[in-house]
C-alpha positions in Angstrom: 0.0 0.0 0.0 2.9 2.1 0.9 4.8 1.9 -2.5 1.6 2.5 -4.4 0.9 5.8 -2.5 4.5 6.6 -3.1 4.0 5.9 -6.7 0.8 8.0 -7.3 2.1 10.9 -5.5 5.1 10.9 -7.8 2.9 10.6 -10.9 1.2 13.9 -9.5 4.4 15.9 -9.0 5.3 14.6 -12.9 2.0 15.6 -13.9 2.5 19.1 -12.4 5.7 19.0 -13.9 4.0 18.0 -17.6 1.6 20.5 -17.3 4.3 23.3 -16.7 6.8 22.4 -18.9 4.4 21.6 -22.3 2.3 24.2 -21.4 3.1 25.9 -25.1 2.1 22.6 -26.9 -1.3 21.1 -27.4 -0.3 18.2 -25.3 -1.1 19.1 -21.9 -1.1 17.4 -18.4 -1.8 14.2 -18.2 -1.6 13.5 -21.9 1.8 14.3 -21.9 2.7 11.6 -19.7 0.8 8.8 -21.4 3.7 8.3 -23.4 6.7 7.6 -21.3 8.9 6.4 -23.9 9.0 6.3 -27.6 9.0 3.1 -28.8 9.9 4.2 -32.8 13.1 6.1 -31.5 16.3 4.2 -32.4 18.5 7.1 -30.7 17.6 6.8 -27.4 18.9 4.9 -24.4 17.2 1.6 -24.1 18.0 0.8 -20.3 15.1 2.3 -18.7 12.9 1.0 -20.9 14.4 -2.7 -20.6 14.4 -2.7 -17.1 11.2 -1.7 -16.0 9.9 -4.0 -18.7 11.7 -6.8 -16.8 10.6 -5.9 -13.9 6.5 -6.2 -14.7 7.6 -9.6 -16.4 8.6 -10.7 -12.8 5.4 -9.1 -11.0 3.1 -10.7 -13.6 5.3 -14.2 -13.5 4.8 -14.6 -10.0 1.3 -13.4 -10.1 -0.2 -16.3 -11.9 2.0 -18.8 -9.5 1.3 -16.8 -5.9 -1.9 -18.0 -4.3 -2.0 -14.6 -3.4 -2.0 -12.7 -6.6 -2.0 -8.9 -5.0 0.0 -7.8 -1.8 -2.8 -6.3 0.1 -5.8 -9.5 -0.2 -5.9 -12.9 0.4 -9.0 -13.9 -0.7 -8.1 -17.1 -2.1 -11.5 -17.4 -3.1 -11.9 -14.9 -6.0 -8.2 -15.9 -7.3 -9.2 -15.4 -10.8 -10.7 -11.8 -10.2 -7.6 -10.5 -8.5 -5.8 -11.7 -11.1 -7.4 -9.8 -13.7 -7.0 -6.9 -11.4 -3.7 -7.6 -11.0 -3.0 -7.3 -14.8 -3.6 -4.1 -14.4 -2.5 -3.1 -11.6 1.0 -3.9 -11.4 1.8 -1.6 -15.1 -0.1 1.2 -13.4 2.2 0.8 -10.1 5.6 0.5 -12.3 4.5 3.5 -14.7 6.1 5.9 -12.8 9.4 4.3 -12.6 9.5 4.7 -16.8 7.3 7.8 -16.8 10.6 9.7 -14.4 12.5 10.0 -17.5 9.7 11.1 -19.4 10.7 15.2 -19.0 14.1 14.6 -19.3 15.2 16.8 -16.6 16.5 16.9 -12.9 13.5 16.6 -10.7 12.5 14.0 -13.1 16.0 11.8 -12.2 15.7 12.5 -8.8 12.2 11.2 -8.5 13.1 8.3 -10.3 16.1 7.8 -8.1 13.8 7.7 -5.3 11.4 5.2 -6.4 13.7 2.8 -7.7 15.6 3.0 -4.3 12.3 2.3 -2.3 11.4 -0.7 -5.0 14.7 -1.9 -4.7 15.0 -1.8 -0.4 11.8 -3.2 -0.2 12.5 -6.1 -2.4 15.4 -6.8 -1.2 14.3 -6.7 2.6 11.3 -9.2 1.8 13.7 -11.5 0.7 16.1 -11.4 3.4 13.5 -11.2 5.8 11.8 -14.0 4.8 13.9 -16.0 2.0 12.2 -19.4 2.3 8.0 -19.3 1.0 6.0 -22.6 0.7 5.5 -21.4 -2.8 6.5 -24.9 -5.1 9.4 -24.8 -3.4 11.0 -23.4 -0.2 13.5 -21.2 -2.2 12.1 -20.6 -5.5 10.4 -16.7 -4.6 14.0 -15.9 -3.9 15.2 -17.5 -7.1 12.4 -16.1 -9.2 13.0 -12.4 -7.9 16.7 -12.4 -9.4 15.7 -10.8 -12.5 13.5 -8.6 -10.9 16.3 -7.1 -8.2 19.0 -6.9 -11.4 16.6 -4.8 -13.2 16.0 -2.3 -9.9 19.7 -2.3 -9.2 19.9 -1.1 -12.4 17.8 1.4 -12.6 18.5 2.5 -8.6 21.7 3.2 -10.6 20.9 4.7 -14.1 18.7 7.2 -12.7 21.2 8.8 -10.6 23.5 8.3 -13.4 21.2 10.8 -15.8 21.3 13.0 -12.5 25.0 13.2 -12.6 25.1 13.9 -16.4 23.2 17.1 -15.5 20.7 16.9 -18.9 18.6 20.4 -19.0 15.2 20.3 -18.9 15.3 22.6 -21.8 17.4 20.4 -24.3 15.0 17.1 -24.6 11.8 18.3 -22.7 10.5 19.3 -26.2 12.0 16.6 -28.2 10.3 13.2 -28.8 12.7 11.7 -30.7 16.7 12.9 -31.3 16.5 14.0 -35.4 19.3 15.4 -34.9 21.4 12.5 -33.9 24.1 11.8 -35.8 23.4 7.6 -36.2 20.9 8.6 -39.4 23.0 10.2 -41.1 26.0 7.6 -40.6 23.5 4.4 -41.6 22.9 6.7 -45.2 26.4 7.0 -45.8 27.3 3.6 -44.5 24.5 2.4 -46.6 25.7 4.0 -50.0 29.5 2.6 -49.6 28.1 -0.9 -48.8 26.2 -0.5 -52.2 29.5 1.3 -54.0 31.8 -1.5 -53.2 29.0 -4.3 -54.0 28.9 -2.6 -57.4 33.1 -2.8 -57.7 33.7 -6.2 -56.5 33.6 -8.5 -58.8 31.6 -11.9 -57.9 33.3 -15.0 -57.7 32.2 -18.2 -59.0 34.3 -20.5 -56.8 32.8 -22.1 -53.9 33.9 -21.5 -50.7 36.0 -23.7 -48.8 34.6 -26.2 -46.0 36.2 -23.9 -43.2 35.0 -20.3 -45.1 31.2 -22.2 -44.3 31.7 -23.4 -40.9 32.6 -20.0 -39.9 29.4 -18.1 -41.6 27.2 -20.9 -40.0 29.1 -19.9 -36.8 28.7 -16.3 -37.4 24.7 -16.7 -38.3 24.1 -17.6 -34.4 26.5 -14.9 -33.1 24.8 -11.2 -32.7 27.6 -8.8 -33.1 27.0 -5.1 -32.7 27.3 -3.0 -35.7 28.3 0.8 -35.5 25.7 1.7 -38.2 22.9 0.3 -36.9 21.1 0.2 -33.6 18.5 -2.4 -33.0 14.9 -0.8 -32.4 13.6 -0.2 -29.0 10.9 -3.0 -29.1 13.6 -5.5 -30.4 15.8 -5.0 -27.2 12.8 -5.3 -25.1 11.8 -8.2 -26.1 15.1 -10.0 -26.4 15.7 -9.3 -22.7 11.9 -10.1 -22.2 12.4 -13.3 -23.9 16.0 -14.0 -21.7 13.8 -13.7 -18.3 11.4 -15.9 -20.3 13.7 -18.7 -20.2 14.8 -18.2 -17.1 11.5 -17.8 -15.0 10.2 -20.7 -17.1 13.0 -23.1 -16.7 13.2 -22.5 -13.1 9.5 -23.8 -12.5 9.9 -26.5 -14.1 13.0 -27.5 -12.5 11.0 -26.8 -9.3 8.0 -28.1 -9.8 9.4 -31.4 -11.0 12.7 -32.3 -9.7 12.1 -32.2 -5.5 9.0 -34.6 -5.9 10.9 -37.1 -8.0 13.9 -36.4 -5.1 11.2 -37.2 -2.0 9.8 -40.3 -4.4 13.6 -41.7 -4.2 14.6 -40.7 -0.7 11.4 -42.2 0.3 11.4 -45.5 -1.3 11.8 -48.8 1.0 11.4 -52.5 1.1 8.0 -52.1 0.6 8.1 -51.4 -3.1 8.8 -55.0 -3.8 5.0 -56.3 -2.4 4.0 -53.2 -4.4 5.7 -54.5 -8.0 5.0 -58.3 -6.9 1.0 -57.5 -7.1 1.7 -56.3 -10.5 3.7 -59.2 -11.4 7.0 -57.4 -11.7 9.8 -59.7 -10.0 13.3 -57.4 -10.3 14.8 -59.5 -8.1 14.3 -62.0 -5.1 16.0 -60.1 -2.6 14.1 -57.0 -1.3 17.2 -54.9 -1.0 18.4 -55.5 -4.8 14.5 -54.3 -5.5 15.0 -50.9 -3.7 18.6 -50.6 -5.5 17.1 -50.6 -8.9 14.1 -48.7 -8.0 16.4 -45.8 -6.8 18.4 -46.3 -9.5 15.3 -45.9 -12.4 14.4 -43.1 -10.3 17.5 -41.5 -10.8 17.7 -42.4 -14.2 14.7 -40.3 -14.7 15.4 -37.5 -12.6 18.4 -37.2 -15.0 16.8 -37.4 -18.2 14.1 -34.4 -16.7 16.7 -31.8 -15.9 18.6 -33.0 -19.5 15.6 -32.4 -21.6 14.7 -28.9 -19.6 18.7 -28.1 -20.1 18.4 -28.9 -23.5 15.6 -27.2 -24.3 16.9 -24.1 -23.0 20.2 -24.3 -24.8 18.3 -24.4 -27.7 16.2 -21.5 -26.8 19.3 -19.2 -26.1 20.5 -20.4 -29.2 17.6 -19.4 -31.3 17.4 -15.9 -29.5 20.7 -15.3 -30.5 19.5 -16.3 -34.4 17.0 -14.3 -34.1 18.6 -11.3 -33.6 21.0 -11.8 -36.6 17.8 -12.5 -38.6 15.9 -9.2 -36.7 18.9 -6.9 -38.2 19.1 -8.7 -41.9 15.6 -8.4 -42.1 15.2 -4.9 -41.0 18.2 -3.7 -43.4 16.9 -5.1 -46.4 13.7 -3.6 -46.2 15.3 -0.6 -45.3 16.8 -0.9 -48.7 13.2 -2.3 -50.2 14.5 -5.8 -50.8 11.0 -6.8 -49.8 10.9 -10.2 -52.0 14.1 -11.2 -49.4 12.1 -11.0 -46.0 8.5 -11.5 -47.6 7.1 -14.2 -49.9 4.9 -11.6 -52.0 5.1 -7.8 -52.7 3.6 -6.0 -49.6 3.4 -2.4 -48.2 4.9 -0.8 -45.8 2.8 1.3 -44.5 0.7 1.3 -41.2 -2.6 -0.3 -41.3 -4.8 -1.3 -38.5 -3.7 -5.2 -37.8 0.0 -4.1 -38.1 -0.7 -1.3 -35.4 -2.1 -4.1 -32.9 0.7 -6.6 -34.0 3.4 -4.2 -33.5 1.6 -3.1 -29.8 1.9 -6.7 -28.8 4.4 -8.2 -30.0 6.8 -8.1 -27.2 4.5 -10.4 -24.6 3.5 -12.6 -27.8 7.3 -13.7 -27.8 7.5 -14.0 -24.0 3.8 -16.3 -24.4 5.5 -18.7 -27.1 8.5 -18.6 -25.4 6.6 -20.4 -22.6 4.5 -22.5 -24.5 7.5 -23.7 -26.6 9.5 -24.5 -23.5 7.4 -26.8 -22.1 6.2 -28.5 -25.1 10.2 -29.0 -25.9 11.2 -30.4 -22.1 8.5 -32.7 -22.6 9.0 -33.9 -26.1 12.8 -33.9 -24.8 12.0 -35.9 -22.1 10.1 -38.9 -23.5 13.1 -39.0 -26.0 15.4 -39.3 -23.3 13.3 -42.1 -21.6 13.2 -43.9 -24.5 16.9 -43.4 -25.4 17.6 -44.7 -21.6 15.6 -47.6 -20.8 15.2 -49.6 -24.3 19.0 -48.8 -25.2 21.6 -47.7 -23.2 20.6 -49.6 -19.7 19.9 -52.6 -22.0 23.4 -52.6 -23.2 25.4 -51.7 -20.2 22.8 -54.7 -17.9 23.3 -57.0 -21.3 19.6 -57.4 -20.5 15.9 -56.8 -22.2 17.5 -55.9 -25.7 14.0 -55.5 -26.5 14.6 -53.0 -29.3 17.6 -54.8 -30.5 15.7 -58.1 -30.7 13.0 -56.4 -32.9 15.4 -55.0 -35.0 17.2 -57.9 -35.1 14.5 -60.1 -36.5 13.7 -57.8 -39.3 16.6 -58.0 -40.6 15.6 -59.2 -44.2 13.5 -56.2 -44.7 16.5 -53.8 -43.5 18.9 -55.1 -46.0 16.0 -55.4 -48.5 15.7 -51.7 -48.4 19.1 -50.9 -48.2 19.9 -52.6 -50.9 17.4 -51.5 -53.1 18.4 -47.5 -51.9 21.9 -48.4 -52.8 21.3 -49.9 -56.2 19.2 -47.3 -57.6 21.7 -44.5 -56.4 25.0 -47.0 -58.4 22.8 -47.3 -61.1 21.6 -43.7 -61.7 24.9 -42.8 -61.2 27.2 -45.2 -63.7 24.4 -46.2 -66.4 21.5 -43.5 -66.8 23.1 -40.7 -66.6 25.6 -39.2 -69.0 27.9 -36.3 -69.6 28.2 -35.0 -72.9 30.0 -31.5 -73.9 30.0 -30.4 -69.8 26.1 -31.7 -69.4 24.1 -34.0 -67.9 21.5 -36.3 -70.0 20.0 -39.6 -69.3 21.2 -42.6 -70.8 19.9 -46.1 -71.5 16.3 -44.9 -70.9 14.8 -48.2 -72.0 16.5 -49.9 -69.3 15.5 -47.0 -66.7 12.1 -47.7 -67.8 12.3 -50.9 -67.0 14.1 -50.8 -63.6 11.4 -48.0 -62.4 8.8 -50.7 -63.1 10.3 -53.3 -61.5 11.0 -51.4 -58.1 7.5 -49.9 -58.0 7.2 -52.0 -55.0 10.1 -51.6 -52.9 9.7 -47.7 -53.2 6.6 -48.0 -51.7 7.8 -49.4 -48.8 10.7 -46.7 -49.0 8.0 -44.0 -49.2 6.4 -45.4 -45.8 9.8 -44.9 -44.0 10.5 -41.7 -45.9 7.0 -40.3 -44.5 7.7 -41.3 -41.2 10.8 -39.9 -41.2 9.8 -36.6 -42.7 6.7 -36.6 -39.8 9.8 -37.0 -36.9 11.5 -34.0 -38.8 9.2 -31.9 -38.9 7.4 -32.3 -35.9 11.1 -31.9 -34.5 11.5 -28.1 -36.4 8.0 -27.3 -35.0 8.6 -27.9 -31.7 12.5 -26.8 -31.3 11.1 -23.2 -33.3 8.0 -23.0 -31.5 9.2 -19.8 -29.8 10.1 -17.7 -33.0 8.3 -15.5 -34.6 10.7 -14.4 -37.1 10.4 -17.8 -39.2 7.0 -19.4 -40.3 6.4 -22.8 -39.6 4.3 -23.6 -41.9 5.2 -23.2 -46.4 5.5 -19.7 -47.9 2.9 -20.2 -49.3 0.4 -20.2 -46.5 3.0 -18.6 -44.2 0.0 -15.7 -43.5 -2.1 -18.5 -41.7 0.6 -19.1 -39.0 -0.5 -16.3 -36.6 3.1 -15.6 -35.2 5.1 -15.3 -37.9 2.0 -12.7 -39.8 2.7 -10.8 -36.3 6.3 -10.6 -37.1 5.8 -9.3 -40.7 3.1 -6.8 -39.5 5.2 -5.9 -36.9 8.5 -5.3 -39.6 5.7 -2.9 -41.4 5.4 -0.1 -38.7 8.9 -0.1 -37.6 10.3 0.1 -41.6 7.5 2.8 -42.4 8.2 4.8 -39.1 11.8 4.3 -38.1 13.4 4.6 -41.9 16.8 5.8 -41.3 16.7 7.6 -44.3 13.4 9.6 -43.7 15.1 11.0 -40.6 18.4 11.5 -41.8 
């Protein structure tokens, strides 16, 4: 209650402040501090911005998993109700913490020095006070309010920061957006050399080595800054948005999951062999060897768990960090209208009213797929583990139920069938139906081809079954690892626009090209 009366008195001193400073502009009051940042300005700082955006991640993370979803009720009862009040209430208490550097001038700073410093004690007491909650798990409130101290710290430090600088009220106070910053006109001139040497280099028709391609797929998942171009405002937000994502995400599953399958183990006794006897599972005669294994599977699986939720978040940092290579090649060729490179048809860039509401949410629809792709991938992960576990790897080290192998093994006739077949057709396509003739490539002895395409009608068939299968794993597989993109479609280009996301992306690419074009504020 405190903090929230804190923050509303502050918003009425910035109000006052608004009113007096924009008093020669049409914008007045209140109106002036609806818009506490401009999200189209590439110039600005970004740290205020990012932070405060982290820090309403956290307050909303934890109020869908607190059974006590605003600090001052605890009406379990009407859970659902307070969190919809919740939604927004916490962006109306952190508004003032983004809405300080609105005015761009002292009082503002020091305000905004204040508040984070009473956000940040606060926080910071609560948790020292009283670090264990029976909240999933006895330690995970603390855990889950890391992000949300860094980003406090941060700005307990930035805004005193901007203080020290000393900006004057009467340098930015009337300024939206820096046109006069230099970084426009160096992307223009950076942009015309880039074109000038493309058109004196020659192109080279040699292929580049083995190592030369290694190194560009290496350098396609590395983002390195560029002096000529500044990722967008909404971009960084939702990068760091999407790196709390992961975070907050991975460590409820880890809690969630991993301390029940611990008490399971710990608390697993003698009795467990009456328990698999009445199910007709003998593991062994003697009791004691029963619990050993037990523990041990139990193990097995708590390993496989906390593998698959490591894995997928590997492959989640990994794909953030390919998605920002892909953000800043997409945005720089449509700054330079290759639009046929980022889109599959001819489209305008222009502002309409779906890529207005796109571009608004965009940031919390990555966060939302972000979560949904995470658990969808630490449990795909995890039954692939289990499988990989217990039908091949304990079978081979215990030399014991080769199950898998045993299958395998007695199908043997069809294996070599097929691989035969495979083989055969690739030898013969390559020594007798095809020939080269004055540097091309023509078929040869098409009789015989004829023939042989008859004759295998068959086993292709069965090929075709494994090759669909196959293709169904793969692609399942590209789904579910890409789930959280938005930049990439997972569906063909050429129904890309009914894959909701990735149409969100491309509207999204429409209102920052058509508003933040370097060259139309250079």
């Amino acid at each position: 209650i405190s903090i929230t009366a804190i923050s509303l008195v502050i918003m009425l001193i910035l109000a006052i402040l608004a009113r007096r400073t924009k008093a020669g502009d049409k914008q007045k009051g209140l109106a002036g501090l609806l818009s506490p940042v401009n999200f189209l300005d590439q110039t600005q700082h970004k740290g205020l911005a990012v932070a405060v955006f982290g820090v309403l991640l956290c307050k909303l993370w934890g109020l869908l998993v607190s059974p006590n979803p605003l600090p001052f009720t605890t009406d379990a009862k009407n859970k659902q109700n307070w969190v919809i009040l919740g939604v927004f209430y916490y962006p109306a208490l952190y508004y003032p913490l983004l809405a300080c550097g609105t005015l761009h001038n002292k009082v503002g700073y020091v305000l905004g020095s204040l508040l984070s410093w009473t956000h940040f004690g606060v926080l910071v007491w609560q948790k020292i006070d009283c670090p264990k909650t029976p909240l999933i798990h006895k330690y995970y409130s603390l855990f889950s309010s890391l992000p949300q101290i860094a980003c406090l710290a941060f700005l307990s430090f930035q805004y005193p920061l901007l203080l020290f600088k000393g900006f004057k009220s009467s340098e930015t106070a009337d300024a939206t957006e820096d046109l006069n910053s230099s970084y426009y006109g160096d992307y223009v001139k950076k942009m015309l050399s880039e074109k000038k040497s493309r058109n004196i280099s020659t192109s080279s028709a040699d292929k580049p080595k083995l190592s030369q391609r290694v190194r560009d797929a290496v350098k396609s998942y590395v983002y390195t800054p560029e002096d000529a171009f500044r990722f967008p405002l909404k971009l960084a937000i939702s990068c760091v948005v999407s790196f709390i994502t992961l975070y907050q995400m991975g460590l409820v599953l880890i809690s969630l999951v991993v301390p029940t399958i611990q008490t399971a183990r710990y608390g697993v006794d003698e009795d467990i062999a009456n328990v698999l006897a009445g199910f007709q599972i003998i593991l062994s005669p003697d009791k004691r060897e029963v619990v050993r294994i037990v523990v041990y599977y139990m193990w097995c699986v708590e390993v496989c768990y906390i593998s698959a939720m490591t894995l997928s978040s590997l492959v989640n940092l990994v794909l953030l960090m390919r998605s920002m290579v892909l953000h800043r090649s997409n945005l720089k060729g449509l700054y330079r209208g290759d639009i046929y490179n980022v889109y599959n048809c001819q489209r305008s860039l222009r502002a309409s009213r779906p890529a207005l509401v796109c571009w608004m949410g965009y940031t919390s629809f990555t966060a939302a797929h972000i979560c949904i792709g995470m658990i969808i991938q630490t449990f795909v992960f995890f039954l692939c583990l289990l499988i990989t576990v217990f039908l091949v790897i304990i079978p081979i080290l215990q030399r014991q139920n080769l199950i898998v192998f045993h299958i395998l093994w007695s199908m043997w006739p069809f294996w070599l069938m097929i691989l035969l077949a495979v083989l055969f057709q690739h030898i013969t396509a390559r020594f007798c139906f095809i020939k080269k003739t004055a540097g091309t490539h023509d078929l040869n002895n098409r009789g015989n081809l004829f023939l042989l395409t008859y004759l295998l009608f068959p086993v292709n068939v069965l090929i075709g079954v494994l090759l669909a299968l196959w293709r169904l794993i793969i692609t399942a597989l590209f789904n579910i690892v890409h789930m959280g993109r938005l930049d990439i479609s997972l569906l063909n280009r050429n129904v890309e626009a009914f894959d909701p996301a990735y149409r969100c992306y491309a509207h999204y690419l429409k209102i920052e090209v058509s508003q933040s074009h370097p060259v139309m504020k250079a």
